[in-house]
C-alpha positions as a Markdown table, in Angstrom:
| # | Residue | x | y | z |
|---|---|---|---|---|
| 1 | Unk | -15.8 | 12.3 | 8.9 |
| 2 | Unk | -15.2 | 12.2 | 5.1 |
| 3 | Unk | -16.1 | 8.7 | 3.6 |
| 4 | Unk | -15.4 | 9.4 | 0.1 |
| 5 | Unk | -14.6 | 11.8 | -2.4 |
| 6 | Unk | -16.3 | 12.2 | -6.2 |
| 7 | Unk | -14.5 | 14.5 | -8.3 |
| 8 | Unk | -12.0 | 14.9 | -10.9 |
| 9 | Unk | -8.1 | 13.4 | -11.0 |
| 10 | Unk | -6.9 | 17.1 | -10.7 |
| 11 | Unk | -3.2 | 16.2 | -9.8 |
| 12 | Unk | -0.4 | 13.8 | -9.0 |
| 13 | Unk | 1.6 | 15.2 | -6.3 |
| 14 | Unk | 4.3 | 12.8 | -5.6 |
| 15 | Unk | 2.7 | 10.0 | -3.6 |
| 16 | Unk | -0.4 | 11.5 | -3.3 |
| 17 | Unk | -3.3 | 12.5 | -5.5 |
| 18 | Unk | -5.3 | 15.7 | -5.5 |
| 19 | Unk | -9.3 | 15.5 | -6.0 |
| 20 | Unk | -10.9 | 18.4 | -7.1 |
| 21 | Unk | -14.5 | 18.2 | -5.9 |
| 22 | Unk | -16.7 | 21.2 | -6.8 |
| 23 | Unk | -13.8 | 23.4 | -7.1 |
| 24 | Unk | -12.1 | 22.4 | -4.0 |
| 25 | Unk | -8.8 | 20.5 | -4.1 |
| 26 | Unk | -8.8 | 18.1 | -1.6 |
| 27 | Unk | -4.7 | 16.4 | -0.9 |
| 28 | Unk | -5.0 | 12.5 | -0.8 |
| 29 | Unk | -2.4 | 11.0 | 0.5 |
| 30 | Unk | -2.0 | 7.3 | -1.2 |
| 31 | Unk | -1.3 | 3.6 | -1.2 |
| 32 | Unk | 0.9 | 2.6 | -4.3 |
| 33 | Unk | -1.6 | 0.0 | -4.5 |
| 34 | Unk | -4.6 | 2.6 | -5.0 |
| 35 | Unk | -2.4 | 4.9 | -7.1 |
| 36 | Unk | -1.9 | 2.2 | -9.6 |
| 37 | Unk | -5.5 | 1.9 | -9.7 |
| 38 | Unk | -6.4 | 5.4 | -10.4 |
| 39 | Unk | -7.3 | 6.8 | -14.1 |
| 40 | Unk | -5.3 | 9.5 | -15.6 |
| 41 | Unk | -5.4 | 12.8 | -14.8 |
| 42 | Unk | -8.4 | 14.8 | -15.5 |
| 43 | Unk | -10.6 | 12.0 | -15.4 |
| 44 | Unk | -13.4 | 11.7 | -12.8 |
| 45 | Unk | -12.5 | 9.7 | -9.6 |
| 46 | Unk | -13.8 | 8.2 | -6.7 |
| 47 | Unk | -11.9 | 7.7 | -3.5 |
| 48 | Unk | -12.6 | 6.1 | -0.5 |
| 49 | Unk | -11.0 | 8.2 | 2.2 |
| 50 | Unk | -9.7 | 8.3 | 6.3 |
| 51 | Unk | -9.6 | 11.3 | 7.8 |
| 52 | Unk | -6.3 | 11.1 | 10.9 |
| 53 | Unk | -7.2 | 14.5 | 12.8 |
| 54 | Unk | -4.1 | 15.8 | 14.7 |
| 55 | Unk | -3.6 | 18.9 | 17.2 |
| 56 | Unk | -1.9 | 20.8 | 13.9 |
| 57 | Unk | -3.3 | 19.3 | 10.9 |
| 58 | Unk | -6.5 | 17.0 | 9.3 |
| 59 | Unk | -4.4 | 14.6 | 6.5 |
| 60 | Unk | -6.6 | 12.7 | 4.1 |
| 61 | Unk | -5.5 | 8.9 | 3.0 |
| 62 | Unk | -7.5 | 7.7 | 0.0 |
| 63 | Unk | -8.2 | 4.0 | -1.0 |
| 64 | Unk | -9.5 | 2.2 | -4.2 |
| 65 | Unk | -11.4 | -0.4 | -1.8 |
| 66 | Unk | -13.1 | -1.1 | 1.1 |
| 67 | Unk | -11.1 | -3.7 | 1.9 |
| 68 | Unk | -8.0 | -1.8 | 1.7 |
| 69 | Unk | -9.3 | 1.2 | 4.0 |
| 70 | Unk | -10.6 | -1.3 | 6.8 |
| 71 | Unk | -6.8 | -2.9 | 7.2 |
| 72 | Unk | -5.2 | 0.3 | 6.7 |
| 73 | Unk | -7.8 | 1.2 | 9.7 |
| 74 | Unk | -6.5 | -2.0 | 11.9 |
| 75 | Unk | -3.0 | -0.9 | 11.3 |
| 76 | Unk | -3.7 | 2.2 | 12.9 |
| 77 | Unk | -5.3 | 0.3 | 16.0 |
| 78 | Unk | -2.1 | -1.2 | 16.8 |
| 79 | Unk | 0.4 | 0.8 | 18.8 |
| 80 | Unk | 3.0 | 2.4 | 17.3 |
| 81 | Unk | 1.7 | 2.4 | 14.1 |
| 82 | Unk | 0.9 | 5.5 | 12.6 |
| 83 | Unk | -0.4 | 6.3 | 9.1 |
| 84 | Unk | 2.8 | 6.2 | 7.1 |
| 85 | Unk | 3.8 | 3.2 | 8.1 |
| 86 | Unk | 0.3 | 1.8 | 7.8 |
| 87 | Unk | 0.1 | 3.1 | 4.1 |
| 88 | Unk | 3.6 | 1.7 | 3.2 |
| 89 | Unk | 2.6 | -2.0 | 4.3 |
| 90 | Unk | -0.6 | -1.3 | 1.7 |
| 91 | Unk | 1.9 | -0.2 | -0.7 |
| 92 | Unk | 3.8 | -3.2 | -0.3 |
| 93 | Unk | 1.6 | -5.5 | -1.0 |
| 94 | Unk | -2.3 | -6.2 | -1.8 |
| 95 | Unk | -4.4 | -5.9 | 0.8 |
| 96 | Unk | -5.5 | -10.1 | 0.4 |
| 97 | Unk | -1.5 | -10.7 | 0.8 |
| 98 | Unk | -1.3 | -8.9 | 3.9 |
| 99 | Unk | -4.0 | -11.0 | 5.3 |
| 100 | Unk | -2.9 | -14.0 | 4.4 |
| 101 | Unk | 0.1 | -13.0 | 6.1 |
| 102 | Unk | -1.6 | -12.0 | 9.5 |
| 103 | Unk | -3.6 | -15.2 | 9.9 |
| 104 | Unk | -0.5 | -17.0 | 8.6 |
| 105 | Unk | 2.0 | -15.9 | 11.6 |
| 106 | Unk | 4.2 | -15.1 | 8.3 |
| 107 | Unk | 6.6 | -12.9 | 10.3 |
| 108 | Unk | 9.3 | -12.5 | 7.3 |
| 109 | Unk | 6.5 | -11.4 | 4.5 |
| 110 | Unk | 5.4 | -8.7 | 7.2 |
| 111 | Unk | 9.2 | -8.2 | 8.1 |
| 112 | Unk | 9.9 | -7.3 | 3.8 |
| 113 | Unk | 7.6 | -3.6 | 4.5 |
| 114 | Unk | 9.8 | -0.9 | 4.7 |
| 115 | Unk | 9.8 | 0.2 | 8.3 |
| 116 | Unk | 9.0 | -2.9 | 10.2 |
| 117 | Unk | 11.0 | -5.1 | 11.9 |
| 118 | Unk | 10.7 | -8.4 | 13.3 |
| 119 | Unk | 9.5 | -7.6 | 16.3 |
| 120 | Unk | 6.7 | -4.7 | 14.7 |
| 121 | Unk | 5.6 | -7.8 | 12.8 |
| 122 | Unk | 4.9 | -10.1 | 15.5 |
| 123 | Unk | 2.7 | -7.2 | 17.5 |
| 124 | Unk | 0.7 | -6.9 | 14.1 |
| 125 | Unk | 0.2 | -10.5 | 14.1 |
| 126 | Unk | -0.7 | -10.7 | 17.6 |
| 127 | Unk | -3.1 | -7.6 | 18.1 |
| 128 | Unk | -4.4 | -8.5 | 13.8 |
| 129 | Unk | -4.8 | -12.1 | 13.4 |
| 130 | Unk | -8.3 | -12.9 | 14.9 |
| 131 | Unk | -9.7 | -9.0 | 13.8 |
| 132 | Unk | -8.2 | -10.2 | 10.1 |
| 133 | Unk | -10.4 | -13.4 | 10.5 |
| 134 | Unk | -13.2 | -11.4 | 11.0 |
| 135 | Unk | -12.9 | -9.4 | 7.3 |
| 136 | Unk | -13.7 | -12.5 | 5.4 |
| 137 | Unk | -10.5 | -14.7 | 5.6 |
| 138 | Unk | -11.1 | -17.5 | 7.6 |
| 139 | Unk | -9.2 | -18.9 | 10.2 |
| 140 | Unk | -6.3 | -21.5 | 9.7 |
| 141 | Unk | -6.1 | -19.9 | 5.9 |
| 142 | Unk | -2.9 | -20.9 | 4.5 |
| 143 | Unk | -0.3 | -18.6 | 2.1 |
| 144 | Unk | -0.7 | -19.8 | -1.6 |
| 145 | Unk | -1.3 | -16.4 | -2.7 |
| 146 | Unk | 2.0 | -14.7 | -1.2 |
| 147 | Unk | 3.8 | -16.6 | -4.0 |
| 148 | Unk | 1.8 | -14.8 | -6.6 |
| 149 | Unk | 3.6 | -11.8 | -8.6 |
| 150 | Unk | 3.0 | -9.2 | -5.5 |
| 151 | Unk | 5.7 | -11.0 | -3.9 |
| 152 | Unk | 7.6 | -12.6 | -6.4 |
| 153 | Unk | 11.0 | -10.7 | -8.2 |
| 154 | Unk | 8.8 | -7.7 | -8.7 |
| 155 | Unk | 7.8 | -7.1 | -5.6 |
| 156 | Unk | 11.2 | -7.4 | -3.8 |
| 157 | Unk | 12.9 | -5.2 | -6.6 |
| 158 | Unk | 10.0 | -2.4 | -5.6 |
| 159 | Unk | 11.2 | -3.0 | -1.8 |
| 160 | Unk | 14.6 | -2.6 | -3.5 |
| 161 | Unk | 13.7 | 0.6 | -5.3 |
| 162 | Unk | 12.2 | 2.1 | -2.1 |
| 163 | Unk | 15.1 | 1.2 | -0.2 |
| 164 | Unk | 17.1 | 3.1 | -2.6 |
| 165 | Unk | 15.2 | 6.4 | -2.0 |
| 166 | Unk | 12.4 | 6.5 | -4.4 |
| 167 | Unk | 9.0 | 6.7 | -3.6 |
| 168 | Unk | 6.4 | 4.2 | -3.8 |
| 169 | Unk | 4.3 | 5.6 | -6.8 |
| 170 | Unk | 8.0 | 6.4 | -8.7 |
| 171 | Unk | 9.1 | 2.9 | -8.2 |
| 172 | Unk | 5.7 | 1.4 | -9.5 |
| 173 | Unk | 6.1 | 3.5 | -12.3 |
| 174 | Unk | 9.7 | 2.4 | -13.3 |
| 175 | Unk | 9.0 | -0.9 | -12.6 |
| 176 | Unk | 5.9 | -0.9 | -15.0 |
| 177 | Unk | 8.3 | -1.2 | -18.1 |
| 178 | Unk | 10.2 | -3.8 | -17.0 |
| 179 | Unk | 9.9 | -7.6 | -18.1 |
| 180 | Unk | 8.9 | -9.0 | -14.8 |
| 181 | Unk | 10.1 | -13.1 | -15.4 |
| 182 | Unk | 13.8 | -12.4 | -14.8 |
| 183 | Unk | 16.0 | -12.1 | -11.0 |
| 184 | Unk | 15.4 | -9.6 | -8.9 |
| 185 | Unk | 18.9 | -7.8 | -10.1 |
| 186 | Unk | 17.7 | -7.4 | -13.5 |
| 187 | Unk | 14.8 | -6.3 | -12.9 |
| 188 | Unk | 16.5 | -3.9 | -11.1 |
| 189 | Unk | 18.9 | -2.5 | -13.6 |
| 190 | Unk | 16.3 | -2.4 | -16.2 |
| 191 | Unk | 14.1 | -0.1 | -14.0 |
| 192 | Unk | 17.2 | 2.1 | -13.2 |
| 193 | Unk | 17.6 | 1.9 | -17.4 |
| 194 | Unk | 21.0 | 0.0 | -17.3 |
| 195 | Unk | 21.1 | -3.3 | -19.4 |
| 196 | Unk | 19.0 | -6.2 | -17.9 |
C-alpha cells in the first residue's frame, strides 16, 4: 500500500495532480477540496494517498488530511460507491460538513453532490452514521456548520458550474475571482465572466 507521497508539485493534469518523487511521476487523482490546498507547481508536496487496485489498473487518490482520506475510505465501504463518486462528495464539500451531514440524517445536503440521489443518500446515512461517530463527531451532533460558506451561494454555484460540464478543480478556480456575498445567479455569471 502507498500511504503517502513526498515530492515535488510536478503537474496539474486536469483534476489531478502529478508528484514527482525521485524522478518518478506518480498520477494523483484529487478532491477539489485537496487541490485547493496544494502549493503551486514546482514546489515540494506531501500527499496522503489510497491506492484502489483493479483487474486492469492501480489509480492513486491523494488527500491533504487524514481526515479527509478516512471518509473518502467509508465511502468506498458502502455499496455502490466507487471512487469517483466518493471523491466528488469530498469535492463538494469539507470533509467536517459531510459529517455533520451523516450524523445529521441531512438527506438534501448529501442529495446536492453530483451523482447521488435521494435514495444513494439515505444508504450513506444508514451504513455511515454510527462509523462517522466514531472519527471524532459525536453522536446527536447537530448542523450549524452546513450554513457556513461551503454550502452557502458559493457552494451551490460550484454544484452549478459542475452541472454545467466543468470540472471540479476548473470550477474552484473560476469561482475564486468572484465576490462570494451576492445570489447564487450572480455568482454565477461573474464566474462565466458575464456582468454580475
Amino acid at each position: 500500500m502507498i500511504e503517502r507521497l513526498t515530492g515535488v508539485l510536478a503537474a496539474i493534469a486536469g483534476e489531478a495532480v502529478v508528484v514527482d518523487v525521485g524522478g518518478v511521476g506518480f498520477l494523483v487523482e484529487v478532491s477539489a477540496v485537496t487541490f485547493r490546498d496544494l502549493p503551486p507547481v514546482g514546489a515540494p508536496v506531501m500527499v496522503l494517498t489510497h491506492l484502489q487496485v483493479r483487474e486492469d489498473a492501480l489509480q492513486l487518490y491523494g488527500f491533504s488530511t487524514d481526515e479527509e482520506r478516512e471518509l473518502f475510505r467509508l465511502f468506498l465501504g458502502v455499496s455502490k460507491i466507487g471512487p469517483k463518486l466518493a471523491l466528488a462528495a469530498l469535492s463538494s464539500r469539507r470533509p467536517v460538513d459531510l459529517k455533520r451531514a451523516l450524523v445529521a440524517g441531512d438527506v438534501a445536503v448529501l442529495s446536492t453532490i453530483p451523482g447521488i440521489g435521494r435514495k444513494t443518500a439515505e444508504r450513506l446515512i444508514l451504513e455511515l452514521k454510527d462509523k462517522v461517530g466514531d472519527l471524532g463527531l459525536p453522536p446527536g451532533s447537530t448542523v450549524p456548520g452546513l450554513t457556513a460558506p461551503d454550502d452557502g451561494p458559493l457552494s451551490l454555484a460550484r454544484a452549478a458550474l459542475v452541472e454545467l460540464g466543468f470540472g471540479a478543480a476548473e470550477a474552484d478556480k473560476l469561482l475564486a475571482r468572484v465576490e462570494p456575498d451576492q445570489p447564487v445567479e450572480a455568482i454565477i455569471r461573474q464566474a462565466l465572466g458575464g456582468k454580475a
